[in-house]
Each structure stands twice: as structure tokens, then as C-alpha cells.
PAMAR-141966 format. One record per atom (N, C-alpha, C, O): residue in three letters; x, y, z; chain; atom name. Coordinates in steps of 0.001 Angstrom, whole numbers, always signed. Layout:
   res        px        py        pz   chain   atom
   ALA         X         Y         Z       A     CA
...
***
This chain:
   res        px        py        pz   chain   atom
   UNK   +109139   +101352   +131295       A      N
   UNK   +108827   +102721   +131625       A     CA
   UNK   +109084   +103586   +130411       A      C
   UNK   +110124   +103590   +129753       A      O
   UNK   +108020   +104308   +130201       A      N
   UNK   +108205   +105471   +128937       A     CA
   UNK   +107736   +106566   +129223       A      C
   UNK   +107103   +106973   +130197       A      O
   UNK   +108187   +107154   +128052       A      N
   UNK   +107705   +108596   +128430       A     CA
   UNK   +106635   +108975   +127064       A      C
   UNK   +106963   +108856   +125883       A      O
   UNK   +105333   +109440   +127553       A      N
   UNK   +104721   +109809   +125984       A     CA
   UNK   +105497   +111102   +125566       A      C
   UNK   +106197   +111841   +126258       A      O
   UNK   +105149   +111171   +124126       A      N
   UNK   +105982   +111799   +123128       A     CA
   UNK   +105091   +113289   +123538       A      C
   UNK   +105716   +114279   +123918       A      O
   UNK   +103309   +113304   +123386       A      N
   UNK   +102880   +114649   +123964       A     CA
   UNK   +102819   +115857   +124838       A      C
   UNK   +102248   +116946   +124903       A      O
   UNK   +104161   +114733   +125825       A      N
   UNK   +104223   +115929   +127001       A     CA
   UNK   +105516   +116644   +126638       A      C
   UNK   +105699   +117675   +127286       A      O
   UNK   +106575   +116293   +125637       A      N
   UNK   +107508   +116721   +125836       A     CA
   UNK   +108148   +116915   +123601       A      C
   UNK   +107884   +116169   +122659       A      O
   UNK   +108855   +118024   +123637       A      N
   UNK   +109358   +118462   +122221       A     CA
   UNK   +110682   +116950   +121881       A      C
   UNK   +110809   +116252   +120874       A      O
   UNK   +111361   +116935   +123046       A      N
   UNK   +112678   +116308   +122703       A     CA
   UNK   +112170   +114956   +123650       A      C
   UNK   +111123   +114859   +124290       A      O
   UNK   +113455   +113793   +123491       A      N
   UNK   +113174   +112685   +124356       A     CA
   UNK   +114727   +113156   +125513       A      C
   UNK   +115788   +113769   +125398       A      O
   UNK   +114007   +112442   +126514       A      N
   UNK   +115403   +113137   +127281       A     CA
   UNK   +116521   +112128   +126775       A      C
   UNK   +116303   +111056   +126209       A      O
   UNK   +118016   +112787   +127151       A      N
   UNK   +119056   +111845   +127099       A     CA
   UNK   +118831   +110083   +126971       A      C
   UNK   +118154   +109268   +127598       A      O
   UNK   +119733   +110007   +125873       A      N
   UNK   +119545   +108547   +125977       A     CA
   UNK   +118780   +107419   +125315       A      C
   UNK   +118982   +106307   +124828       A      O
   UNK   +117414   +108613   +125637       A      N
   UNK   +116111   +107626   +124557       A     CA
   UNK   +115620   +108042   +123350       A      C
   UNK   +115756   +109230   +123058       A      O
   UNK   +114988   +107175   +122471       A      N
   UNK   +114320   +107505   +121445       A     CA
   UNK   +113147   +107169   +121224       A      C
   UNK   +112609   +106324   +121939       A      O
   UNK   +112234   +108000   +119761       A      N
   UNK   +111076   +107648   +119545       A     CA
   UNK   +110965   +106444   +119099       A      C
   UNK   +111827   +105929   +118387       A      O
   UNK   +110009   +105921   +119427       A      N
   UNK   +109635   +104738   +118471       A     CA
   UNK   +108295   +104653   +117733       A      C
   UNK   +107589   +105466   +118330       A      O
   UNK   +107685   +104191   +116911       A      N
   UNK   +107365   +104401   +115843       A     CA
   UNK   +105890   +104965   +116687       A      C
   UNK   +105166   +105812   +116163       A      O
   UNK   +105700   +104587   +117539       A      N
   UNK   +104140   +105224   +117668       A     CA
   UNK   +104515   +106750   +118858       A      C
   UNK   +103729   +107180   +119703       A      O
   UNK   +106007   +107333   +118541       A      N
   UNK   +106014   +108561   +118873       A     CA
   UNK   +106937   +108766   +120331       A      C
   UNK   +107667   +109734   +120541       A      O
   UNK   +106664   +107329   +121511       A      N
   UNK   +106487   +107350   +122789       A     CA
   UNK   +108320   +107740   +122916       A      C
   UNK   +108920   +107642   +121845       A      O
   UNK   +108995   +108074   +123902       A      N
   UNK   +110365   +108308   +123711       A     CA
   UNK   +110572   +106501   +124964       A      C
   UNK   +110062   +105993   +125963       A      O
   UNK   +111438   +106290   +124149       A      N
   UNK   +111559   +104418   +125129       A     CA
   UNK   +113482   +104680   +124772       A      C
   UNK   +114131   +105448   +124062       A      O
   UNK   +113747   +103742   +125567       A      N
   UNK   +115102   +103578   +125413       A     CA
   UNK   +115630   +102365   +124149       A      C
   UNK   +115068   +101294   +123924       A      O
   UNK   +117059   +103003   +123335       A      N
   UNK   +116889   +102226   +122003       A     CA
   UNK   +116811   +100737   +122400       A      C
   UNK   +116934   +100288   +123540       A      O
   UNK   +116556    +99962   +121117       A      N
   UNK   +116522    +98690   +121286       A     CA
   UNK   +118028    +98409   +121188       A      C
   UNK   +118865    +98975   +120486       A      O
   UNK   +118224    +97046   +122365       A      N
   UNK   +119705    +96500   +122594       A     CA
   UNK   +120064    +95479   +121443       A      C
   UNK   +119040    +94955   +121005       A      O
   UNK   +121000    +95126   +120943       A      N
   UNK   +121876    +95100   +119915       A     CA
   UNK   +123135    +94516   +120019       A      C
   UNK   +123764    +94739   +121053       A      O
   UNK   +123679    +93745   +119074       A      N
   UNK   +124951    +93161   +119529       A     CA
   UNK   +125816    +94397   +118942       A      C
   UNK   +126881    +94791   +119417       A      O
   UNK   +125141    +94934   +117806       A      N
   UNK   +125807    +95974   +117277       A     CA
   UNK   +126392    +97346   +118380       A      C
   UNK   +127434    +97984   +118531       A      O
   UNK   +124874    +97297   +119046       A      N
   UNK   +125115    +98397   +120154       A     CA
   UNK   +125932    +98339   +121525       A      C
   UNK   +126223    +99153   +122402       A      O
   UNK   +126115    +97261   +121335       A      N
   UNK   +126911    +96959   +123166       A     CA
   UNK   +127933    +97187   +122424       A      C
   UNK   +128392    +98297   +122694       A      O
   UNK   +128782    +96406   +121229       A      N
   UNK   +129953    +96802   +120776       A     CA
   UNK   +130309    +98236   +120519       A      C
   UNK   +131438    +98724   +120572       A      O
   UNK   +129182    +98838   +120232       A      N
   UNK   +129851   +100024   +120138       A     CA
   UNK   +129497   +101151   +120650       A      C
   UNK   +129478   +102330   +120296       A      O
   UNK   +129102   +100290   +121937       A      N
   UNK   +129334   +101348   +123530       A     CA
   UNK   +130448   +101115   +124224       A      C
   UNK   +130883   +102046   +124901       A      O
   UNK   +131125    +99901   +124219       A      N
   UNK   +132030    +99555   +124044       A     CA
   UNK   +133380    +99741   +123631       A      C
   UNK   +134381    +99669   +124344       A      O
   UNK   +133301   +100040   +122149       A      N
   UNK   +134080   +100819   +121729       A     CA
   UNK   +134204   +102634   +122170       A      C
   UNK   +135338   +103087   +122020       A      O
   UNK   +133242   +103532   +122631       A      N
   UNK   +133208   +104565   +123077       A     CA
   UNK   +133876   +104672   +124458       A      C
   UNK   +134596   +105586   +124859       A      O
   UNK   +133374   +103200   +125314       A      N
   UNK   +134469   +103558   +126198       A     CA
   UNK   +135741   +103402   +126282       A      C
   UNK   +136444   +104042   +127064       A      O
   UNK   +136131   +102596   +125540       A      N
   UNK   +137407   +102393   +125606       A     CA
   UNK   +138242   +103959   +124773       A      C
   UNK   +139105   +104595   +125378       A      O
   UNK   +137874   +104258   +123667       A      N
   UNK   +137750   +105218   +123183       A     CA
   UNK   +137754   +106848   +124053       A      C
   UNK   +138622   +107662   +123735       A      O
   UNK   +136867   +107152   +124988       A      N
   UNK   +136951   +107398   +126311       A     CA
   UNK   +138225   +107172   +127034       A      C
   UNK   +138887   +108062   +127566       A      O
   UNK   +138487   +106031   +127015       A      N
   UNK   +139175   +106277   +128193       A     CA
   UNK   +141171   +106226   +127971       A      C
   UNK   +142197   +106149   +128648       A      O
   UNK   +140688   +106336   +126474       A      N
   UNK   +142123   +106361   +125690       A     CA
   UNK   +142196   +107871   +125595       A      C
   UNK   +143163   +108331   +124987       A      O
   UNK   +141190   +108817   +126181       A      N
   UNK   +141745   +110345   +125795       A     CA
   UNK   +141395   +110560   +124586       A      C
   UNK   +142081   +111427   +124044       A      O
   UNK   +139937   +109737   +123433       A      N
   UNK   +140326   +110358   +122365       A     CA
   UNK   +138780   +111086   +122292       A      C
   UNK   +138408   +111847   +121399       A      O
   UNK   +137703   +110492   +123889       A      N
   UNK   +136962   +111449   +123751       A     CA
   UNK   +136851   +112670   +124791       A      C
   UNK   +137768   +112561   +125605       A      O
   UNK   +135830   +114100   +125119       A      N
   UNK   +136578   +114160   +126520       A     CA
   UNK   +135157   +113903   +126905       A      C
   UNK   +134105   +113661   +126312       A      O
   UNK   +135654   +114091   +128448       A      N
   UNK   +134567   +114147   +129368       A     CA
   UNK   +133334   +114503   +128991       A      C
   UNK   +133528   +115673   +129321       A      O
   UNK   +131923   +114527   +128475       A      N
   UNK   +131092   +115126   +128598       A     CA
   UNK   +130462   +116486   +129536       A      C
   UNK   +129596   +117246   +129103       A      O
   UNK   +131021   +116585   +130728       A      N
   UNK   +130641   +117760   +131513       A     CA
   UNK   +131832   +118637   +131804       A      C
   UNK   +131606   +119820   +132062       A      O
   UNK   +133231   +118141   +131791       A      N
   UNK   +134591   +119080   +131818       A     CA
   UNK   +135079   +119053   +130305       A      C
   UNK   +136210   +119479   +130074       A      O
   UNK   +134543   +118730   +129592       A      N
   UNK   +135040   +118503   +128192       A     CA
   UNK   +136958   +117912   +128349       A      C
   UNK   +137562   +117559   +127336       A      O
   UNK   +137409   +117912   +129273       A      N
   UNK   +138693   +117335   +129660       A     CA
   UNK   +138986   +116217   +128810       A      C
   UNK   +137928   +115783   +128354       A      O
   UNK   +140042   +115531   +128383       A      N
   UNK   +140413   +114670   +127965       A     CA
   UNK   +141109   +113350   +128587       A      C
   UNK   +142135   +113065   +127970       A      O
   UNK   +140771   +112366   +129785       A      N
   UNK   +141508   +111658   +130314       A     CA
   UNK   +142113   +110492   +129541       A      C
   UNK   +141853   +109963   +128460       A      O
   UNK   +142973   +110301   +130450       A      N
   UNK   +143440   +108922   +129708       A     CA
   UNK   +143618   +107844   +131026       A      C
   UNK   +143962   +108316   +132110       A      O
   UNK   +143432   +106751   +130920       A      N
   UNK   +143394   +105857   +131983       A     CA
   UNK   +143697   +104316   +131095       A      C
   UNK   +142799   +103551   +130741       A      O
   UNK   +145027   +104126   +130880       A      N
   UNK   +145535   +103091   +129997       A     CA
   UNK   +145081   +101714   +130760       A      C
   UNK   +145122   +100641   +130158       A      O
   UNK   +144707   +101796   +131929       A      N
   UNK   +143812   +100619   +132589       A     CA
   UNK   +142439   +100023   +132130       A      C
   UNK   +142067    +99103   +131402       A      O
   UNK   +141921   +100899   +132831       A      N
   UNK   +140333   +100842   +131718       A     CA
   UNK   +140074   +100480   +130210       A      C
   UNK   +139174    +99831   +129676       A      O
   UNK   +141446   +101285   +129590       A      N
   UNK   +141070   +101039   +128329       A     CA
   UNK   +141461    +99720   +127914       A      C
   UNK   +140774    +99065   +127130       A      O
   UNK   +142320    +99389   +128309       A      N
   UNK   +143011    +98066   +127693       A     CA
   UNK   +141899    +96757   +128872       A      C
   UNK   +141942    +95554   +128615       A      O
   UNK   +141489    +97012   +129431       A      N
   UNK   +139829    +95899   +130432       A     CA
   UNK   +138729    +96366   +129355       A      C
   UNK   +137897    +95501   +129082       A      O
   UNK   +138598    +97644   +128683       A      N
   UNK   +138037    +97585   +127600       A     CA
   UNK   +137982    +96455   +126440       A      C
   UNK   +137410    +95489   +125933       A      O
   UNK   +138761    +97127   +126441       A      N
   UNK   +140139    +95983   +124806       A     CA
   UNK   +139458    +94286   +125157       A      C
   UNK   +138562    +93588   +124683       A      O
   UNK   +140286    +94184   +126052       A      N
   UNK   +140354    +92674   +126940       A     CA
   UNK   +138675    +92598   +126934       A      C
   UNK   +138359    +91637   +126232       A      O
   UNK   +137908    +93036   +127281       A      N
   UNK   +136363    +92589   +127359       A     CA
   UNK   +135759    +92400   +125973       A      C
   UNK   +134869    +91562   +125830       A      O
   UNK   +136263    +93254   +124764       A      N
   UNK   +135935    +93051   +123686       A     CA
   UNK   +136360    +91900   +122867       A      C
   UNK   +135713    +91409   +121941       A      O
   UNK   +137505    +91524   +123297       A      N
   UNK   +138168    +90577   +122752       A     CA
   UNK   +137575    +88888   +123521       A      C
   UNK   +137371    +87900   +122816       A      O
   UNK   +137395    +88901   +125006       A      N
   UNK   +136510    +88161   +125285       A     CA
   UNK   +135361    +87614   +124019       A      C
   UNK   +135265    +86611   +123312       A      O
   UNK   +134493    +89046   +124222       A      N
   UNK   +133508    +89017   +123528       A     CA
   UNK   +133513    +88386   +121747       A      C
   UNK   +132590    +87830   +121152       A      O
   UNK   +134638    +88660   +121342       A      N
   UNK   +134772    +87669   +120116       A     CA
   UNK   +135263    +86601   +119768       A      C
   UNK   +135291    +86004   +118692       A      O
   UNK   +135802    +86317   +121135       A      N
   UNK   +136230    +84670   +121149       A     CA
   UNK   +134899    +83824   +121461       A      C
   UNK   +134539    +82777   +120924       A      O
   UNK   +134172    +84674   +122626       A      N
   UNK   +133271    +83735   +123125       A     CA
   UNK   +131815    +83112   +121737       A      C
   UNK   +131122    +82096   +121678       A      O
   UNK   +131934    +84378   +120836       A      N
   UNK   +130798    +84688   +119870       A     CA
   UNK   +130960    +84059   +118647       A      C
   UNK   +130085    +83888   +117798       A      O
   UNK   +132821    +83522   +118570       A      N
   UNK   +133008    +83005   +117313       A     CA
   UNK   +131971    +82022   +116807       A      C
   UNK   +131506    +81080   +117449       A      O
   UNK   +131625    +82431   +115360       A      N
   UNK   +130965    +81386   +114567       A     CA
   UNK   +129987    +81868   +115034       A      C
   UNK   +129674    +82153   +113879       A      O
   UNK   +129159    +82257   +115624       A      N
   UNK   +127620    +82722   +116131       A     CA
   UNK   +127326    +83970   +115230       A      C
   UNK   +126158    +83906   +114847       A      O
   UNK   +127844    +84868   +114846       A      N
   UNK   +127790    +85916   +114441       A     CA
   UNK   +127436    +86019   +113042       A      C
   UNK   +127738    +85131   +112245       A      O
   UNK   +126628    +87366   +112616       A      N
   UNK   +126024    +87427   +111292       A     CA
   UNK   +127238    +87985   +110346       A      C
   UNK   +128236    +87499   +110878       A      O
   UNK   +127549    +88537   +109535       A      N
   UNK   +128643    +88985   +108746       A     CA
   UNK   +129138    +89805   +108992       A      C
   UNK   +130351    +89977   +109110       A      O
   UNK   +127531    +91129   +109242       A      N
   UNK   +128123    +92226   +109731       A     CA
   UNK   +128418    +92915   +110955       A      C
   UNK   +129066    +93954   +111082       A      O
   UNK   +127818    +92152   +111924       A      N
   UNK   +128207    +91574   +113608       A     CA
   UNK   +129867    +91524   +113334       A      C
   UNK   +130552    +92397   +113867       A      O
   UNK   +130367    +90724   +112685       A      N
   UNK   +131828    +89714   +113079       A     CA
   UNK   +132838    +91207   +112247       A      C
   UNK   +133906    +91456   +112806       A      O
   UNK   +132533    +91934   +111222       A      N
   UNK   +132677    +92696   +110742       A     CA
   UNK   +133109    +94164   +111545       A      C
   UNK   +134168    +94792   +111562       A      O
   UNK   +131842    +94391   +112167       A      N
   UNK   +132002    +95024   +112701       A     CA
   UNK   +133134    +94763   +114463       A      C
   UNK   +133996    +95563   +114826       A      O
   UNK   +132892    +93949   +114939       A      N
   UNK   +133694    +93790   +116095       A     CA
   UNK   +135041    +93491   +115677       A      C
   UNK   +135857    +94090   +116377       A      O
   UNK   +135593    +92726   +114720       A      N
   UNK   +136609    +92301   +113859       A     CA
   UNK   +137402    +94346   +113731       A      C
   UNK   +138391    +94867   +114248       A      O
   UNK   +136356    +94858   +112830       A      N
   UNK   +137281    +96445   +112483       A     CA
   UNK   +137374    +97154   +114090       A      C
   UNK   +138460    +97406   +114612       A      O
   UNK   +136341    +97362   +114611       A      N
   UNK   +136618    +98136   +116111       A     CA
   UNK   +137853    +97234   +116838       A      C
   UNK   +138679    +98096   +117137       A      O
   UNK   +138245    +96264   +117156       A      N
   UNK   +139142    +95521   +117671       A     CA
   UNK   +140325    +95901   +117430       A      C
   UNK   +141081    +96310   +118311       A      O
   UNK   +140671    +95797   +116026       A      N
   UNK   +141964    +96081   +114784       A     CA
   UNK   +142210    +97983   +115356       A      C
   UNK   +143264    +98595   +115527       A      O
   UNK   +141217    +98307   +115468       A      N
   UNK   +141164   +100144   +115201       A     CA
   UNK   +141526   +100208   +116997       A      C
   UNK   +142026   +101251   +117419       A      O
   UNK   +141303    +99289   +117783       A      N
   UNK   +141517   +100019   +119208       A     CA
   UNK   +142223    +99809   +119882       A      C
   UNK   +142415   +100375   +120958       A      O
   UNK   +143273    +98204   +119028       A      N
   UNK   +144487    +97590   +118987       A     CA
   UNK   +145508    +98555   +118877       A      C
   UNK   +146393    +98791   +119699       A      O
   UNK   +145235    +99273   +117413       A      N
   UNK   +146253   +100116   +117088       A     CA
   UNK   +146215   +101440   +117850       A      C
   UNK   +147300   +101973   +118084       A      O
   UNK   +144939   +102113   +118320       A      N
   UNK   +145664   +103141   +118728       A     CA
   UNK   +146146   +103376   +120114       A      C
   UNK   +146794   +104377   +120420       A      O
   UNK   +145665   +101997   +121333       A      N
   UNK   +146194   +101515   +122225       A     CA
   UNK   +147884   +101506   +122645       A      C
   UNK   +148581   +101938   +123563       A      O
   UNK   +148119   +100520   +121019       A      N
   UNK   +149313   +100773   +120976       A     CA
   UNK   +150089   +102012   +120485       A      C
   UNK   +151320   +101994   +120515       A      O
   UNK   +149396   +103110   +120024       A      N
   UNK   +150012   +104194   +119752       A     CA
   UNK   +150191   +105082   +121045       A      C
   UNK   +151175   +105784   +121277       A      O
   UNK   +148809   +104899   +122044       A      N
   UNK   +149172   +105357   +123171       A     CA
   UNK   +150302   +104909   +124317       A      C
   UNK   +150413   +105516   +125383       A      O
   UNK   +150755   +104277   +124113       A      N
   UNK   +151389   +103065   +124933       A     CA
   UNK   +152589   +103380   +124295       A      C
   UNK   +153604   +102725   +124530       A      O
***
């Protein structure tokens, strides 16, 4: 499902153009799950806020089933991964380790 690019100035939330204009939702990514991933956990450590109360929660549950799902995710991936795949999940891990534990 898309939306053509002629009926509308912006793409709504969420999606983007792609090269012949149409607004589609981005292409999925190992890069991108990780670091939606990382936003929620991020989220839910209080370091982003809410989008509609701009509030700041913290829910040390979520975040650390965050943590724990990411960390899944690089055990299960070991050795499969391109440089900057392992790179990247390797620094977000280290970065959400530490401030986990700063919240904590």
C-alpha cells in the first residue's frame, strides 16, 4: 500500500519517498530494527520523552527486555553479520549497558 507523492506536499508519519516520488514505508534493515530498538529501550530509560506528553518515563522493565532482546539478537547473529551490522549492535549494546546501569 502507497501513497502517490501528487496528492500530498509531505509523506505522512513514518514513510518515505522513494525514488520514483511515491511515499512507501522505509526499507527494513538489520541496521533499522537495531536501531528501533535501541530508541526503545532508550525510551523507556527516560532519556526520550513521550512524543504526545513530551513527559519523560522510565520503566526499568521494558528497558532492560529491551537490553535482553538485543543481546539475544547478537548472540543469535554471531558470525552472520557484515562489519558494520556487528559494529553497530556491538556500540548500541556497550552504550545501553552503561546507561542502564547508570539508571539502576
Amino acid at each position: 500500500m502507497t501513497e502517490n507523492s501528487s496528492n500530498c506536499g509531505e509523506c505522512p508519519e513514518g514513510r518515505v519517498r522513494d525514488a520514483s516520488g511515491r511515499c512507501v514505508m522505509p526499507e527494513v534493515t538489520f541496521a533499522s530494527l537495531v536501531l528501533s530498538l535501541n530508541t526503545s529501550a532508550l525510551y523507556h530509560m527516560g532519556e526520550l520523552p513521550h512524543p504526545e506528553t513530551h513527559q519523560h518515563l522510565v520503566d526499568r522493565e521494558l528497558a532492560k527486555h529491551t537490553i535482553d532482546t538485543l543481546t539475544l539478537l547478537a548472540d543469535k547473529t554471531r558470525g552472520n553479520l557484515d562489519p558494520n551490522e556487528q559494529e553497530l549492535l556491538t556500540r548500541i549494546l556497550y552504550e545501553l549497558k552503561i546507561r542502564f546501569v547508570k539508571l539502576s
